[in-house]
C-alpha positions in Angstrom: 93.1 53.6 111.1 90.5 55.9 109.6 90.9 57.3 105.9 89.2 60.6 105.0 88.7 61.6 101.7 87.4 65.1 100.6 85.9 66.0 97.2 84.0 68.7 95.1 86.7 71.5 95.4 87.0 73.7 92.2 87.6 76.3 90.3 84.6 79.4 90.7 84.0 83.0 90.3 83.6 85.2 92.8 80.4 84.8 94.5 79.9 81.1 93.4 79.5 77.7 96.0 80.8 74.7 96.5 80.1 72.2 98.5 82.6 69.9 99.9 82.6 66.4 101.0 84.5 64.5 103.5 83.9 60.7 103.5 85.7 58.7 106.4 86.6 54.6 106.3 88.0 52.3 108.7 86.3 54.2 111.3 82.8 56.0 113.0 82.8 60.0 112.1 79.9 60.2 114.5 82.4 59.7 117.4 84.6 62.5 116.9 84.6 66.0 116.0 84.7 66.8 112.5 86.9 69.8 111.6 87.4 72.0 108.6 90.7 73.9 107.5 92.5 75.5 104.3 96.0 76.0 103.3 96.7 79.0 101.1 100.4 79.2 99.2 102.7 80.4 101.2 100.4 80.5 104.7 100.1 78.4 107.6 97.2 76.3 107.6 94.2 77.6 109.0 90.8 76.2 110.7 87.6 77.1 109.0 84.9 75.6 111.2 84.1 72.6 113.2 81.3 70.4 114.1 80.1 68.5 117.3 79.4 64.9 116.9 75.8 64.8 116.6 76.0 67.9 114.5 74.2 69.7 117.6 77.0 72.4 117.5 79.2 74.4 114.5 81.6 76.9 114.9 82.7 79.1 112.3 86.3 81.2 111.7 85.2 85.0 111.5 86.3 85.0 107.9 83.8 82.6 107.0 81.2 83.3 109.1 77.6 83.5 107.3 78.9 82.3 104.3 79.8 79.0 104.8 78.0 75.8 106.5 78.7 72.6 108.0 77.2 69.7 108.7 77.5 66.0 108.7 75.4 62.9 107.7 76.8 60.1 110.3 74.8 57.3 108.8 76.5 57.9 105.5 79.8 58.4 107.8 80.1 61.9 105.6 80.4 65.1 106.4 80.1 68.7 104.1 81.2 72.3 103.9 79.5 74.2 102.1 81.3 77.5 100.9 79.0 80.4 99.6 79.7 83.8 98.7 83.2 82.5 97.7 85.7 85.4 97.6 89.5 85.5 95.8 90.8 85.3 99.5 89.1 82.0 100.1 91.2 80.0 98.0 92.8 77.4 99.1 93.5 73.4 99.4 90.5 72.9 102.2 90.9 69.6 104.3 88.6 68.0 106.5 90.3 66.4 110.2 88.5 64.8 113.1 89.3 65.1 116.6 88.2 63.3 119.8 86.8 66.6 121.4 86.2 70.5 120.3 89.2 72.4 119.2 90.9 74.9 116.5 94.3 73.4 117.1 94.7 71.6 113.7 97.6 69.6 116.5 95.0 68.1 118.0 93.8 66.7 115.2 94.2 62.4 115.0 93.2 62.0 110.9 93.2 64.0 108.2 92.8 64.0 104.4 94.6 64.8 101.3 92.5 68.1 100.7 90.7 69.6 98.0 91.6 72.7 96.4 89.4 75.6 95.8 90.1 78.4 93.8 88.1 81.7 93.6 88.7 83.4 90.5 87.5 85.6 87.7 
């Protein structure tokens, strides 16, 4: 059964980064989909972006689009968000999930981790 862990969540102003990691045992990331999502009190949880398995492809929710980036390091069986720009409305516990093939539908999703929580704050 794969494990995913994700680190390097935070607490930043407005306008700050991050960059997030997802690290993935007892299993390959390279052969599925690695997806990105966040959880805000009180909201249902929502997907951020996605990545192909060769990191050929990356999809991005409109909300974060041009601000954040994704992409993956399959040797090191890792893969990243980073979050720039960061904006009060982008805080959130962010989790990473992988998925045999492309898809928003955090259902579809086989393995997830425990999150990381970002706050965006002054």
């Amino acid at each position: 059964q794969m494990t995913l862990a994700e680190s390097g969540g935070g607490s930043v102003q407005p306008g700050g980064s991050l960059r997030l990691s997802c690290v993935a045992s007892g299993g390959t990331l390279g052969n599925y989909v690695v997806g990105w999502f966040r959880q805000a009190p009180g909201k249902e949880r929502e997907w951020v972006a996605f990545l192909t398995w060769t990191g050929g492809t990356a999809r991005y929710a409109d909300s974060v689009q041009g601000r954040f980036t994704v992409d993956r390091e399959n040797s090191e069986n890792t893969a990243f968000l980073s979050a720039n720009r960061l904006k009060p409305e982008d805080t959130a516990v962010y989790y990473c999930a992988v998925c045999i093939r492309v898809s928003r539908d955090p259902a579809e999703y086989q393995y997830w981790g425990q999150g990381t929580q970002v706050t965006v704050s002054s």
